[in-house]
Z-matrix of the N, CA and C atoms (Angstrom, degrees):
N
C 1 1.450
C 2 1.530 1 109.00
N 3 1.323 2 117.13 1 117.01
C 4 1.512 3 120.55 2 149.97
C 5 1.376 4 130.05 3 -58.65
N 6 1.466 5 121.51 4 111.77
C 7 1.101 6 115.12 5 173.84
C 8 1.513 7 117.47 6 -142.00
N 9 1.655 8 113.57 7 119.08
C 10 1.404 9 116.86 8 146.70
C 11 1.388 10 130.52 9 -100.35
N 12 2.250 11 106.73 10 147.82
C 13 1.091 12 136.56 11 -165.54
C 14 1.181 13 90.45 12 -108.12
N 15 1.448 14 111.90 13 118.35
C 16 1.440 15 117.61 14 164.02
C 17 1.556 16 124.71 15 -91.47
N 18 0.975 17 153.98 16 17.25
C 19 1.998 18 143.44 17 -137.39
C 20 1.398 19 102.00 18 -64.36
N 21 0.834 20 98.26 19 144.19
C 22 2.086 21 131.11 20 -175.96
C 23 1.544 22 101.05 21 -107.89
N 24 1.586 23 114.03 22 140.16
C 25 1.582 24 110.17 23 148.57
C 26 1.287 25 96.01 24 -133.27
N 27 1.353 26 119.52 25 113.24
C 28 1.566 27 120.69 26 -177.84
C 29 1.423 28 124.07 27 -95.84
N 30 1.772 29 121.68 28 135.40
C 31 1.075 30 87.24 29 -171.14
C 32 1.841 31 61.09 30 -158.94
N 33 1.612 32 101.93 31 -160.11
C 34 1.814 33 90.49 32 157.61
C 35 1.026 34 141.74 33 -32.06
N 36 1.411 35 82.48 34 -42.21
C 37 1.987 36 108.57 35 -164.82
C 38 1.864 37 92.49 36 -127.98
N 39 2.114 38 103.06 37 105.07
C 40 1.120 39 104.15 38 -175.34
C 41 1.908 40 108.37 39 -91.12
N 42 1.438 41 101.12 40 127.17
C 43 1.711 42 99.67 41 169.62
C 44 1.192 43 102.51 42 -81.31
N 45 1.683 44 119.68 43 157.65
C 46 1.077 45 120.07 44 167.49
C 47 1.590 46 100.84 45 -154.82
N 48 1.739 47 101.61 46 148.70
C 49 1.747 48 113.16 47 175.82
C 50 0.945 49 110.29 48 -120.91
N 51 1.437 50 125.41 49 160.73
C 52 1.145 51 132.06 50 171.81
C 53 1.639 52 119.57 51 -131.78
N 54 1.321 53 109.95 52 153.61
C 55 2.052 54 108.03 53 163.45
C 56 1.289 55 101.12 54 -156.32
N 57 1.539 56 114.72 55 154.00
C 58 1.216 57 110.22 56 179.19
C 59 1.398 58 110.80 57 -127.42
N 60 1.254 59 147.87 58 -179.41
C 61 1.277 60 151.10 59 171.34
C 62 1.859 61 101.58 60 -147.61
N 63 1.333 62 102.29 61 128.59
C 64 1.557 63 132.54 62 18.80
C 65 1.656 64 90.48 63 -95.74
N 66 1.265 65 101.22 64 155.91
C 67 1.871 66 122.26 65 -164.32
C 68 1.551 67 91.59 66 -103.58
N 69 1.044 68 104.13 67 145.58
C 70 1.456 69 120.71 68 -163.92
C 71 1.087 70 119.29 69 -132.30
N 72 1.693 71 121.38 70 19.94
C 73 1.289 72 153.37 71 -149.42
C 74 1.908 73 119.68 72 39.29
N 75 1.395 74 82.83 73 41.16
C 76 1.455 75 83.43 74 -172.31
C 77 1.458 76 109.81 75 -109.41
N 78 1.729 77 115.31 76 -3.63
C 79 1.510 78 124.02 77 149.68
C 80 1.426 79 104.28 78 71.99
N 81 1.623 80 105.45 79 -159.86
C 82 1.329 81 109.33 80 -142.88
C 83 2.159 82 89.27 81 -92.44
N 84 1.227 83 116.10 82 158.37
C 85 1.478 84 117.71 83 152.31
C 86 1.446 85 108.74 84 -125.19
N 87 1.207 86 115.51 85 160.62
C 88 1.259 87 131.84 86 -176.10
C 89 2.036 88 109.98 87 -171.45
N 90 1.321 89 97.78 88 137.94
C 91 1.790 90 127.13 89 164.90
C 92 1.297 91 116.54 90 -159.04
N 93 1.510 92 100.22 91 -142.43
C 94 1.491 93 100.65 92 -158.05
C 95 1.746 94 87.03 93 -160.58
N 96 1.504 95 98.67 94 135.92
C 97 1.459 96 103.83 95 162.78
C 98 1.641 97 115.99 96 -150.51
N 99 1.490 98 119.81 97 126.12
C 100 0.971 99 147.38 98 -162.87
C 101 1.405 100 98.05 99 -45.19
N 102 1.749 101 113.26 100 152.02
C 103 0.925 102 120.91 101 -179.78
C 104 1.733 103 125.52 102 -47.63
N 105 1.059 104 110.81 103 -44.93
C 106 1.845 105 143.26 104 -178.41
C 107 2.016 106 97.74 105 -46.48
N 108 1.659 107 94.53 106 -24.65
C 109 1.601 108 82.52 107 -153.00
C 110 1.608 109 101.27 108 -132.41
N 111 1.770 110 106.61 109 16.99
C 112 1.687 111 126.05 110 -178.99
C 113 1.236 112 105.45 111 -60.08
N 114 1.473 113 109.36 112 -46.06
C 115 1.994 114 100.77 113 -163.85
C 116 1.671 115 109.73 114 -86.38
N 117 1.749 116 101.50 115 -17.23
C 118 1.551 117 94.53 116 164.32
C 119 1.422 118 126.12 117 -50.04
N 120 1.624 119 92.38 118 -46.63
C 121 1.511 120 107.10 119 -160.95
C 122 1.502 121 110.42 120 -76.75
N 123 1.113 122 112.35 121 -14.70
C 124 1.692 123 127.30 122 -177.34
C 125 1.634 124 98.79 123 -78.48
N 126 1.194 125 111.69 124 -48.75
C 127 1.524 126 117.17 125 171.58
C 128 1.856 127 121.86 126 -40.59
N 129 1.610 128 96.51 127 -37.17
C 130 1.866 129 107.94 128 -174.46
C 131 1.269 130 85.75 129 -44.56
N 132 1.732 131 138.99 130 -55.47
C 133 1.271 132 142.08 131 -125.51
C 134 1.812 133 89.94 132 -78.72
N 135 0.823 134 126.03 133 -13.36
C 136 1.690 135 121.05 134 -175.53
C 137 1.748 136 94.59 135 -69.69
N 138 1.314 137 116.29 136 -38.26
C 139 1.476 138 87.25 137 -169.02
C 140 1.422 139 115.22 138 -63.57
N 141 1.388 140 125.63 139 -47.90
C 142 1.019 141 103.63 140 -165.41
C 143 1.593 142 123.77 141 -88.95
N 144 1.138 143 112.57 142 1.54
C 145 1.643 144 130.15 143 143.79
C 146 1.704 145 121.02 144 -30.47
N 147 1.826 146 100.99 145 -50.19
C 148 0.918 147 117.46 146 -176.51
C 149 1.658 148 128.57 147 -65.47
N 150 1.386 149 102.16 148 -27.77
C 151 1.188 150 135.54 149 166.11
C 152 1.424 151 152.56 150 -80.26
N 153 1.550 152 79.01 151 -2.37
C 154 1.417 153 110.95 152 -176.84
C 155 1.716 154 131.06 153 113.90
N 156 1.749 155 86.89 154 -39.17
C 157 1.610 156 77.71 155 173.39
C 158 1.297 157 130.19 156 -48.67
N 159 1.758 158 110.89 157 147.66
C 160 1.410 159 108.30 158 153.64
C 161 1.435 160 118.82 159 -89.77
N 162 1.297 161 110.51 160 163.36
C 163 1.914 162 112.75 161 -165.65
C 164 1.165 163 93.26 162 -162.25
N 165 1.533 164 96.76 163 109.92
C 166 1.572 165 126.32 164 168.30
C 167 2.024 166 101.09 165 -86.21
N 168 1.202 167 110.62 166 136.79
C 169 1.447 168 103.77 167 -178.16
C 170 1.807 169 91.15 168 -129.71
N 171 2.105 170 89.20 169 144.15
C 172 1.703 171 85.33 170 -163.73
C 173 1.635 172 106.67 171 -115.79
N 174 0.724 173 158.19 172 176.14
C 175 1.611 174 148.74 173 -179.76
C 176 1.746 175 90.25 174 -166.08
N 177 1.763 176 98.65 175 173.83
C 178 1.349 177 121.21 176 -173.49
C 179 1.358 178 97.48 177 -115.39
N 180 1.423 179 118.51 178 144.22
C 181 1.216 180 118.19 179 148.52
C 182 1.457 181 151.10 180 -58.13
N 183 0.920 182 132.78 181 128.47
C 184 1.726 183 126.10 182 -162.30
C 185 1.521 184 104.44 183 -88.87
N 186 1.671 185 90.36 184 116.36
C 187 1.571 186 88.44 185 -179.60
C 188 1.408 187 101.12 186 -121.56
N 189 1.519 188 113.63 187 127.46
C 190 1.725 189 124.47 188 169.48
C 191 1.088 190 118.40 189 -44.77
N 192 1.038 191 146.35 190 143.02
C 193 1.810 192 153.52 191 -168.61
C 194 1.557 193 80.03 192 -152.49
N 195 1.803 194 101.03 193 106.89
C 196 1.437 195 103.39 194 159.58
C 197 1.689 196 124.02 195 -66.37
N 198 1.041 197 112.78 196 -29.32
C 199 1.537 198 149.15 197 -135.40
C 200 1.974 199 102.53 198 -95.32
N 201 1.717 200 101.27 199 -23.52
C 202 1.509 201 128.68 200 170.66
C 203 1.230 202 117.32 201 -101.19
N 204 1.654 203 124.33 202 153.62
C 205 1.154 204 122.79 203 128.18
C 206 1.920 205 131.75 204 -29.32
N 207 1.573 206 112.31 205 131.54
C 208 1.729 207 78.21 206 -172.96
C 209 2.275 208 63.30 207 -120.58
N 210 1.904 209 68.61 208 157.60
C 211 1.858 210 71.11 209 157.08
C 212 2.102 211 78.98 210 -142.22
N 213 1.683 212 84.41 211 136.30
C 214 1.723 213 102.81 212 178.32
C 215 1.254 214 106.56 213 -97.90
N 216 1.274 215 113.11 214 71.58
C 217 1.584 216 121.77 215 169.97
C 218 1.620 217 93.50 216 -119.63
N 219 1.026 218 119.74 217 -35.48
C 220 1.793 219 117.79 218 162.53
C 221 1.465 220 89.43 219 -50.41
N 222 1.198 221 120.33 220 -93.80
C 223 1.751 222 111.55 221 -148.89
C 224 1.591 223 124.83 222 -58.25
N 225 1.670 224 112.46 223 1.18
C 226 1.390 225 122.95 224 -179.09
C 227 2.106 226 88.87 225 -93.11
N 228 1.211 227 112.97 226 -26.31
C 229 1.597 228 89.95 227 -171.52
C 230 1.670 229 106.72 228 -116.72
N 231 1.385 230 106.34 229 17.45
C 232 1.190 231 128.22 230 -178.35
C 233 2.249 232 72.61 231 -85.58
N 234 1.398 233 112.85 232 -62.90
C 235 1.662 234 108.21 233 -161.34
C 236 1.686 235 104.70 234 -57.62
N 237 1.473 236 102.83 235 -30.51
C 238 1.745 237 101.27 236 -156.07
C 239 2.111 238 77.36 237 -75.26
N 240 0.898 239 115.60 238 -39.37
C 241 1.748 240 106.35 239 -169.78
C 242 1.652 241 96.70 240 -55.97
N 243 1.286 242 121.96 241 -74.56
C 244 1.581 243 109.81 242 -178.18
C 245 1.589 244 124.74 243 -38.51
N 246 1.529 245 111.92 244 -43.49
C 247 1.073 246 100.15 245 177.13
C 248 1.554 247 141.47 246 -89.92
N 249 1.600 248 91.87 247 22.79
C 250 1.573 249 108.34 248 -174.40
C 251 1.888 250 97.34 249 -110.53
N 252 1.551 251 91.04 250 -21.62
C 253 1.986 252 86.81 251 172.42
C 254 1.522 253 92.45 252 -94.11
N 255 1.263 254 144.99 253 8.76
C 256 1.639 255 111.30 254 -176.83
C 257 1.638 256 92.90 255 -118.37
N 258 1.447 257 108.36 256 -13.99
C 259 1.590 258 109.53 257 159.32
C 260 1.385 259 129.42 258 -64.32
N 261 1.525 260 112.79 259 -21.96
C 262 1.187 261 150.09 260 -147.44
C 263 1.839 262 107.87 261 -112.34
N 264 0.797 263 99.12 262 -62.72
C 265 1.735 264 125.65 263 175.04
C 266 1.719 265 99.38 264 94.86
N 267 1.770 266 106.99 265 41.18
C 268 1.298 267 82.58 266 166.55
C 269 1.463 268 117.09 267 -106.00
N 270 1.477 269 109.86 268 -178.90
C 271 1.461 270 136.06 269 -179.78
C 272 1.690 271 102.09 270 -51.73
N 273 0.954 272 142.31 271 86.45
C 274 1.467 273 156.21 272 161.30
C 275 1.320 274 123.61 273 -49.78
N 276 1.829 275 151.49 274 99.51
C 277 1.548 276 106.07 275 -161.05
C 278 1.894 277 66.70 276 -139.23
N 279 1.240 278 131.44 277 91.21
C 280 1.518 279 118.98 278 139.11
C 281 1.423 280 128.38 279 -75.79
N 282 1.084 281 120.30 280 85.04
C 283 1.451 282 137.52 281 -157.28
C 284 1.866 283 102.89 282 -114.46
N 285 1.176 284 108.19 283 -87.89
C 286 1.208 285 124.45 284 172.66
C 287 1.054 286 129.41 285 -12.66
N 288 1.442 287 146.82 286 129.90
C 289 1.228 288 150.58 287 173.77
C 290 1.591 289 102.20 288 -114.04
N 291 1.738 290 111.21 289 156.39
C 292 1.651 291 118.82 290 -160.42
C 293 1.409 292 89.51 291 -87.01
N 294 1.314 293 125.19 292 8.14
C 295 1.552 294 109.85 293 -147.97
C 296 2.064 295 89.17 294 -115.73
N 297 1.494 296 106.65 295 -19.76
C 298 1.372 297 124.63 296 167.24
C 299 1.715 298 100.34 297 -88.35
N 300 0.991 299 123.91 298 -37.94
C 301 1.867 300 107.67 299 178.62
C 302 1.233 301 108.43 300 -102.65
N 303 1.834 302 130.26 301 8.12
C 304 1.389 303 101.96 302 146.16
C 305 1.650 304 127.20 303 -91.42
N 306 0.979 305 87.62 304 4.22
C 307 1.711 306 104.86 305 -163.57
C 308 1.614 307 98.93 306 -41.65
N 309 1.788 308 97.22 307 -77.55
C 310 1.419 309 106.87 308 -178.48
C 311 1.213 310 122.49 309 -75.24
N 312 1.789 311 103.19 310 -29.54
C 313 1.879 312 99.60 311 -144.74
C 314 1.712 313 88.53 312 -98.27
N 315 0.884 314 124.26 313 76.05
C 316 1.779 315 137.45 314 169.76
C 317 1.139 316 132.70 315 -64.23
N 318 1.285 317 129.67 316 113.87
C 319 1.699 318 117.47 317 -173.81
C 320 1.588 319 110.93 318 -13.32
N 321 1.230 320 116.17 319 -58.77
C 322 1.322 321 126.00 320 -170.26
C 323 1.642 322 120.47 321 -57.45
N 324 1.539 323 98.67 322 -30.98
C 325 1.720 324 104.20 323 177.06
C 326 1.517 325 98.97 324 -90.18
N 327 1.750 326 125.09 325 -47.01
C 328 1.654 327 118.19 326 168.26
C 329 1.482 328 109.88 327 -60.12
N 330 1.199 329 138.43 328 -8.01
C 331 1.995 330 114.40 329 141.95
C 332 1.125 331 112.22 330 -90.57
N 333 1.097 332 141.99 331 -38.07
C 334 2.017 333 129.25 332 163.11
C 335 1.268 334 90.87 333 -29.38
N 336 1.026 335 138.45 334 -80.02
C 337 1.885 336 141.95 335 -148.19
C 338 1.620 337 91.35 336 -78.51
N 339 1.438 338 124.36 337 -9.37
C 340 1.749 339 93.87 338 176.31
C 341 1.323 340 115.02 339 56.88
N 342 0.907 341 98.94 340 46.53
C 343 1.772 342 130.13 341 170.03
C 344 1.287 343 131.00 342 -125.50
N 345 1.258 344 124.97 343 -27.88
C 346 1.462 345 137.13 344 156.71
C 347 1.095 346 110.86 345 -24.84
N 348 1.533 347 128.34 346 146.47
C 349 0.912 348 114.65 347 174.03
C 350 2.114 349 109.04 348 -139.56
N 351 1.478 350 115.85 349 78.90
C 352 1.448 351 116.32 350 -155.70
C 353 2.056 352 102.15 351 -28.44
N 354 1.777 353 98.57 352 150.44
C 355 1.436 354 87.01 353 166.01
C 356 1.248 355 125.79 354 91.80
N 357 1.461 356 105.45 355 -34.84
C 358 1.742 357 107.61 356 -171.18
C 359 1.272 358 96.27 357 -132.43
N 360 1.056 359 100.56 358 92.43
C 361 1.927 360 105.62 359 160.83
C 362 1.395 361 121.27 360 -68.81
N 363 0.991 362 101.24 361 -28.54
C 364 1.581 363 97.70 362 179.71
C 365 1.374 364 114.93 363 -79.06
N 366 1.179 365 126.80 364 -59.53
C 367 1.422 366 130.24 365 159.18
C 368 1.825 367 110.74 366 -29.80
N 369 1.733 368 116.43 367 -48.42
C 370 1.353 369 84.92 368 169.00
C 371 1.509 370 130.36 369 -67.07
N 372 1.666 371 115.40 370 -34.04
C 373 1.494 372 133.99 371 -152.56
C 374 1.923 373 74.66 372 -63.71
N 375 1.364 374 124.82 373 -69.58
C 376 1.545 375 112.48 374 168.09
C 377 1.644 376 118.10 375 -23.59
N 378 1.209 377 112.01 376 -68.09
C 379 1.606 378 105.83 377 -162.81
C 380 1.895 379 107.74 378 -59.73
N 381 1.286 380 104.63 379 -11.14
C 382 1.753 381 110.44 380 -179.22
C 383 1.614 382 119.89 381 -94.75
N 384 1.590 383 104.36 382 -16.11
C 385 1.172 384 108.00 383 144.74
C 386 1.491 385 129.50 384 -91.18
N 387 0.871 386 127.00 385 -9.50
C 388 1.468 387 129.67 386 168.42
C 389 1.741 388 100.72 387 -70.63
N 390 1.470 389 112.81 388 -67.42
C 391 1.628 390 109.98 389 171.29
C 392 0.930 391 120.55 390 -35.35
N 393 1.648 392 122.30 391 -55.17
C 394 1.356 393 114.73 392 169.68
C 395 1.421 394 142.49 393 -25.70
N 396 1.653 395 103.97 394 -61.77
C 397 1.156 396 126.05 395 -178.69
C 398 1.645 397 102.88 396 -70.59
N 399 1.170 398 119.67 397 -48.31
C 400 1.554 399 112.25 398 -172.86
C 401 1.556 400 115.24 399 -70.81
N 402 1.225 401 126.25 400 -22.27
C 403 1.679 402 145.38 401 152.92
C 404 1.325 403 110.64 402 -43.16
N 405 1.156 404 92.20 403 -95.93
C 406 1.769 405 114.52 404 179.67
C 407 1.080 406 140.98 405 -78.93
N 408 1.539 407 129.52 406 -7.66
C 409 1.370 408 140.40 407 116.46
C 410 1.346 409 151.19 408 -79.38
N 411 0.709 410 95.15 409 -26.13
C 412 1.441 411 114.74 410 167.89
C 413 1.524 412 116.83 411 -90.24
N 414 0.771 413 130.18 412 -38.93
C 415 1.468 414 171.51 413 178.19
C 416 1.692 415 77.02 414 27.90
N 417 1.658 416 98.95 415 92.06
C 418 1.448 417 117.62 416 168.89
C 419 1.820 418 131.26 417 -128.80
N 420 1.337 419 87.65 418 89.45
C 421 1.642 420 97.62 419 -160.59
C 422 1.316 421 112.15 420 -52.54
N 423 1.770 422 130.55 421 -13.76
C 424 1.584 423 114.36 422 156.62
C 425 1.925 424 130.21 423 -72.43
N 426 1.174 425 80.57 424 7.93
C 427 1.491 426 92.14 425 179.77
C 428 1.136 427 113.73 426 -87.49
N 429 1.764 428 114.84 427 -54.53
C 430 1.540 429 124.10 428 -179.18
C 431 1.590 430 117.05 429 -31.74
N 432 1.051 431 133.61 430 9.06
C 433 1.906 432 133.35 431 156.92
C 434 1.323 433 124.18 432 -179.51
């Protein structure tokens, strides 16, 4: 089975990770691309759609913090992400909360794994939902490196 994991952290500035199976030791990728250029980048995912893969795509949930500043550019590309998988017919899972993928996956544990990525927070807050899901849902021990 072919399979790509997409995770999203949307905000202005969207992070995004990736893994694929079967892994070919070519591991996890992860960046970040600006709002202006989200539905392009959502588009890459057709190729390998095209090809057969399946592609589950993972996002966080948007949770209000009265108590903060909010800026709703998360929950505007939190919509453009759903509606590019239901345009799409893909696997959709906004489940996750940041408050469940900072728990474990910590700057400090994303450089143990050499995954960090200086500079781009968003791209990590992405790469910690991707761990997440492949950990603790998936809970698929050929994945872990």
């Amino acid at each position: 089975m072919n399979l790509l994991l997409a995770a999203f952290d949307n905000g202005r500035m969207n992070g995004w990770a990736t893994f694929s199976l079967p892994n070919n030791h070519d591991g996890y990728h992860s960046g970040e691309v600006p709002e202006e250029q989200f539905w392009d980048y959502l588009e890459t995912l057709k190729l390998p759609m095209s090809q057969g893969t399946r592609v589950i795509v993972l996002g966080e949930k948007f949770k209000y913090r009265h108590d903060q500043p909010t800026d709703f550019g998360a929950v505007e590309n939190i919509g453009v992400l759903k509606a590019w998988c239901r345009l799409n017919k893909v696997e959709c899972k906004i489940e996750m909360t940041r408050a469940e993928t900072m728990f474990f996956w910590s700057d400090a544990r994303l450089k143990e794994y050499k995954l960090y990525r200086p500079g781009k927070p968003h791209a990590n807050d992405a790469t910690r939902l991707l761990l997440y899901y492949i950990y603790f849902v998936l809970h698929l021990e050929e994945l872990r490196r």
